[in-house]
C-alpha positions as CSV (number, residue, x, y, z in Angstrom):
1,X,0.0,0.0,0.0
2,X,1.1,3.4,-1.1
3,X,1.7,6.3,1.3
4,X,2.5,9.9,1.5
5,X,5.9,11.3,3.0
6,X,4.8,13.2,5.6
7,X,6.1,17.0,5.8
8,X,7.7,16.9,9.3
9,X,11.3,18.2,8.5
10,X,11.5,21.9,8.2
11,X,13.3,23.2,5.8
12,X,16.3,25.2,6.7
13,X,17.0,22.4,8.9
14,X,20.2,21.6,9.6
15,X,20.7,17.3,8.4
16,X,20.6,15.2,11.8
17,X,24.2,14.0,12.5
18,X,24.9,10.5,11.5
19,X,27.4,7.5,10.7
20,X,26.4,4.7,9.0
21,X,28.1,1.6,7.0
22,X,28.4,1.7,3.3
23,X,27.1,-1.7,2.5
24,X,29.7,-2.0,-0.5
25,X,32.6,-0.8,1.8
26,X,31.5,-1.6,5.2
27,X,33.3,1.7,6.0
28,X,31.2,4.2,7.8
29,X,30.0,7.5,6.0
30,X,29.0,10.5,7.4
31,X,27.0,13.5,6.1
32,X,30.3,15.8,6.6
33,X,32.3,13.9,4.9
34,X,29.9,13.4,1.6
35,X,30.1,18.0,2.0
36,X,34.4,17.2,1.4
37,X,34.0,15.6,-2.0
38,X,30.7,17.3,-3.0
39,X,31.0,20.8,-2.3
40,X,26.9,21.8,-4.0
41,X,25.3,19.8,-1.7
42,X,23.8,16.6,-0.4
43,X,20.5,14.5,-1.6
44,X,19.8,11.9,0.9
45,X,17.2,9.4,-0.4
46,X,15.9,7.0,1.4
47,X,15.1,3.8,-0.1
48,X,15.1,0.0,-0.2
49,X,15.7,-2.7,-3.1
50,X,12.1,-4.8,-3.0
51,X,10.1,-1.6,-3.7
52,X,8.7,-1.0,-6.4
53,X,8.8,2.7,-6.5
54,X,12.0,2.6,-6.1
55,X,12.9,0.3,-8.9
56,X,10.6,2.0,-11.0
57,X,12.8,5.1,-11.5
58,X,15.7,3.3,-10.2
59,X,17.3,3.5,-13.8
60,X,16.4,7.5,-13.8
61,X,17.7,8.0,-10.8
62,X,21.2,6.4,-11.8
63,X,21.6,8.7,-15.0
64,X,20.7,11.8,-12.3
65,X,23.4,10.9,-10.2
66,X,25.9,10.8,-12.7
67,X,24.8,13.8,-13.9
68,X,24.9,15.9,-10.5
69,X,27.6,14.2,-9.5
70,X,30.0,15.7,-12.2
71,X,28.3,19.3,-11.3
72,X,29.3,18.7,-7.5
73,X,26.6,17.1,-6.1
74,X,26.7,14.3,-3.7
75,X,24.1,11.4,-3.5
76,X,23.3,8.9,-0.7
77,X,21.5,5.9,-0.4
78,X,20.2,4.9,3.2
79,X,18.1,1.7,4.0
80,X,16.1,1.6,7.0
81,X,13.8,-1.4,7.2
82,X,14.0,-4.2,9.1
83,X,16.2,-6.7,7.3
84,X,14.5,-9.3,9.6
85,X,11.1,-8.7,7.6
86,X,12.3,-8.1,4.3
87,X,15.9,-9.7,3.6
88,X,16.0,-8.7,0.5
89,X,16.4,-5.3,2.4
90,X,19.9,-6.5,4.4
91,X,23.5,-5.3,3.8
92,X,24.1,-8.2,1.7
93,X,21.4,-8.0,-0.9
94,X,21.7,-4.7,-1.1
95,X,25.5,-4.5,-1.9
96,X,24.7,-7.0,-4.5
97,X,21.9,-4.3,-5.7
98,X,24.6,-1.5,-5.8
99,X,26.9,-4.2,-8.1
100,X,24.2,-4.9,-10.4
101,X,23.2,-1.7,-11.0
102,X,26.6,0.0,-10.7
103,X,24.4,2.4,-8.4
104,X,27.3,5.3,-8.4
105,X,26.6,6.6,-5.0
106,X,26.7,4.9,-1.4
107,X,24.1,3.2,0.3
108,X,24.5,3.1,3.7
109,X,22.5,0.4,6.1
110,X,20.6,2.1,8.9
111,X,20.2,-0.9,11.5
112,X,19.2,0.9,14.4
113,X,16.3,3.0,12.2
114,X,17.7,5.9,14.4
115,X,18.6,7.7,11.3
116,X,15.5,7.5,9.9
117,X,13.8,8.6,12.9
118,X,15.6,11.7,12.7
119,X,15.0,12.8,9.1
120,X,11.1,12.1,9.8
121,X,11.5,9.6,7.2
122,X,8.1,8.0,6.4
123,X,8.4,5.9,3.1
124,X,10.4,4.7,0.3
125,X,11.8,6.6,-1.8
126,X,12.2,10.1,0.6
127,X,13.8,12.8,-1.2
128,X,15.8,15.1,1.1
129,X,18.0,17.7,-0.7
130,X,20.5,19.8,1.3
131,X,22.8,22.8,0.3
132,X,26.1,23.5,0.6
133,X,25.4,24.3,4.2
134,X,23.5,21.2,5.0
135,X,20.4,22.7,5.4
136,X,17.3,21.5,4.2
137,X,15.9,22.9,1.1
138,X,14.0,20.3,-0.9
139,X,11.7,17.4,0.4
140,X,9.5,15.9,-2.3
141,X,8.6,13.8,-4.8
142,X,11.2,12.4,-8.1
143,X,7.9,12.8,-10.6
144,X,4.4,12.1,-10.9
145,X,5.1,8.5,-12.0
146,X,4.4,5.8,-9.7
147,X,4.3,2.1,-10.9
148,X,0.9,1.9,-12.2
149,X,-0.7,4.9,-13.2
150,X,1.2,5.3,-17.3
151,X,2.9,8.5,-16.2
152,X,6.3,8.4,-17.9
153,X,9.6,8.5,-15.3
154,X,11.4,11.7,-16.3
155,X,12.6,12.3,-12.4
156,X,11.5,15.9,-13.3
157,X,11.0,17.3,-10.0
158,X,13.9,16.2,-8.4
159,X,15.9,17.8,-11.5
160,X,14.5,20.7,-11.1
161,X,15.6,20.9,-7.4
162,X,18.6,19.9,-8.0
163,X,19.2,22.3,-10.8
164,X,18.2,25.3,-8.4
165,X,21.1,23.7,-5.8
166,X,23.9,23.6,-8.5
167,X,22.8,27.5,-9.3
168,X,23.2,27.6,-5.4
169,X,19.3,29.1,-5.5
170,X,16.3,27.7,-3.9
171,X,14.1,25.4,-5.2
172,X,11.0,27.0,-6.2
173,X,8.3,25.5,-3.9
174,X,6.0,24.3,-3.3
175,X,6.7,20.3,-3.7
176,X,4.7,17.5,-3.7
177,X,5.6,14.7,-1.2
178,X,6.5,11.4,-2.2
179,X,4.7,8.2,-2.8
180,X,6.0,5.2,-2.2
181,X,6.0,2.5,0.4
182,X,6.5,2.0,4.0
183,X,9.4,2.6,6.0
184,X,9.4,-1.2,7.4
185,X,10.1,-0.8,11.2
186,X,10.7,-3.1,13.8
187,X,8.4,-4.3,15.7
């Protein structure tokens, strides 16, 4: 079943503090250290591998990260549900994921859903999108397109947003919140 983000991150936020394993790696990333390499900002997104709004504009989202990426943009992956529920959702299956796909950015593996908590984070995908100060400035949807209702994926939201970070503007507001499904919490 298909829910709505929910709007409880403010923007102008400053991004919660974290430090979490990249599942490829097994070294630990942090937000600060994403800023280093990516000097335009940050887009957190959090996701999983069994949904399928996620690996409906998994392939966009691939080609957007390689193209904000060259313009100094940083990407991150984090999964949050409980691998105990969904497997296909642990470290291991998701580093295999991340080979597949040659996903370009980190996903990191949020065991403690503490990080989640903190962003607010409601459902898969999440779009968060933070400057070059790690502030908050875009939480929203990547298009219209969901799995079953013939919208074609263009990510066209999300580009625009990121577009307005590059030109170290705002986005222009305001945004509609994702769709997609659950976070999967522990019980």
């Amino acid at each position: 079943m298909a829910i709505l983000a929910l709007d409880t991150f403010p923007l102008g936020k400053k991004i919660p503090s974290f430090s979490l394993p990249d599942v490829l790696h097994e070294e630990k990333r942090t937000p600060q250290q994403m800023i280093e390499s990516f000097s335009k900002g940050l887009l957190v997104i959090f996701l999983c591998q069994h949904c399928p709004y996620v690996q409906h504009f998994k392939k966009k989202l691939i080609q957007l990260a390689h193209e904000f990426t060259a313009k100094g943009l940083g990407f991150l992956g984090i999964c949050s549900n409980d691998p105990v529920t969904y497997p296909q959702d642990a470290p291991h299956a998701l580093k295999e994921m991340v080979e597949q796909d040659q996903i370009p950015f980190p996903i990191l593996f949020d065991e403690t859903q503490e990080v989640a908590k903190a962003f607010f984070a409601t459902c898969t995908p999440d779009f968060f999108l933070f400057n070059q100060e790690l502030l908050l400035v875009y939480h929203g949807r990547f298009d219209a397109s969901t799995p079953k209702n013939g919208i074609p994926v263009t990510g066209n939201d999300l580009h625009a947003a990121l577009e307005a970070v590059v030109r170290g503007t705002s986005p222009q507001e305001p945004f509609s919140n994702s769709l997609g499904c659950s976070i999967k919490w522990k019980s």
